[in-house]
N, C-alpha and C positions, 0 to 999 in steps of 0.2 A: 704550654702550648706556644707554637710557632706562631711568629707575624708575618712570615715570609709570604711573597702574593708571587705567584707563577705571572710572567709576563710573555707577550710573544714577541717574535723579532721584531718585526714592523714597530711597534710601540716602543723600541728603546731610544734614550735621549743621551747625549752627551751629558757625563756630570751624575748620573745614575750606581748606585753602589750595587752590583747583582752578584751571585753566586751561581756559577753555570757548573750542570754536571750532566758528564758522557756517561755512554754505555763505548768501553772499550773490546774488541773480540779478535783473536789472534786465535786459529785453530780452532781446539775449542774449548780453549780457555776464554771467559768475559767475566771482567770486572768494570768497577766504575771510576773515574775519576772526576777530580772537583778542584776548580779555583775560583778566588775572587776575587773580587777589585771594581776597578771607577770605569765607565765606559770614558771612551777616548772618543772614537768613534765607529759607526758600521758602515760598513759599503759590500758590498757585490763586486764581485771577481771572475771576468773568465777563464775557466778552468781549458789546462793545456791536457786536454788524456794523452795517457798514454796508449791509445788506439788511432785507428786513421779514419777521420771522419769527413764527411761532405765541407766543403769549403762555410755554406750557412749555415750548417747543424754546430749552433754553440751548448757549450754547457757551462752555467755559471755555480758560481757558491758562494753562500753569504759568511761573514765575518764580523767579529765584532774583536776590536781593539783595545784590549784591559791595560789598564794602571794597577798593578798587581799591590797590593797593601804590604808591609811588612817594615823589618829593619832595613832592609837596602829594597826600596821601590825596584820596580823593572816592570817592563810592558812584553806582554805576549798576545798574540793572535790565537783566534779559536775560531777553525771553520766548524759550520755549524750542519747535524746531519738530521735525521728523523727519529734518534734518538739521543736528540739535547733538550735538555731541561734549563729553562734560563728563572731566576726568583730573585725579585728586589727583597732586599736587604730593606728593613727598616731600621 
C-alpha cells in the first residue's frame, strides 16, 4: 500500500518531495505523464493567449518549480490544469 497523500496547490511548501501526474490529449489520443522532484518554488503567471482579449480580462496559470531527482539534477516547470494530480512523496 501506498503512503502517498494527494496535496493541493495552495498547500505546497518549498523543500517538499511531490510526484505530479498529467492527463496529456493530442487528438484523440490521451495518455498520462509523470515527474518528480523537490518543489523549488510556486507562483502564478499571466498567461499571454494567443487570442485578443480586453485590456483587464487577465488569464493566469499556476506553476510549480521542480528540482527534478536523478543522476544529473535539472529543474523543470509544470503549469498546472484541472487535470493534475500533485502527491507528497513520503
Amino acid at each position: 500500500m501506498s503512503t502517498d497523500t494527494i496535496v493541493r496547490y495552495e498547500d505546497l511548501q518549498p523543500g517538499q518531495r511531490v510526484r505530479i501526474t498529467q492527463r496529456v490529449k493530442v487528438g484523440f489520443k490521451i495518455w498520462q505523464t509523470e515527474v518528480q522532484g523537490v518543489v523549488e518554488r510556486t507562483e502564478r503567471r499571466r498567461n499571454g493567449l494567443h487570442v485578443k482579449r480586453n485590456f483587464d480580462d487577465r488569464a493566469w496559470t499556476d506553476l510549480i518549480l521542480l528540482r527534478k531527482e536523478g543522476k544529473v539534477p535539472a529543474e523543470t516547470t509544470v503549469a498546472l490544469d484541472e487535470y493534475t494530480r500533485i502527491e507528497l512523496l513520503g
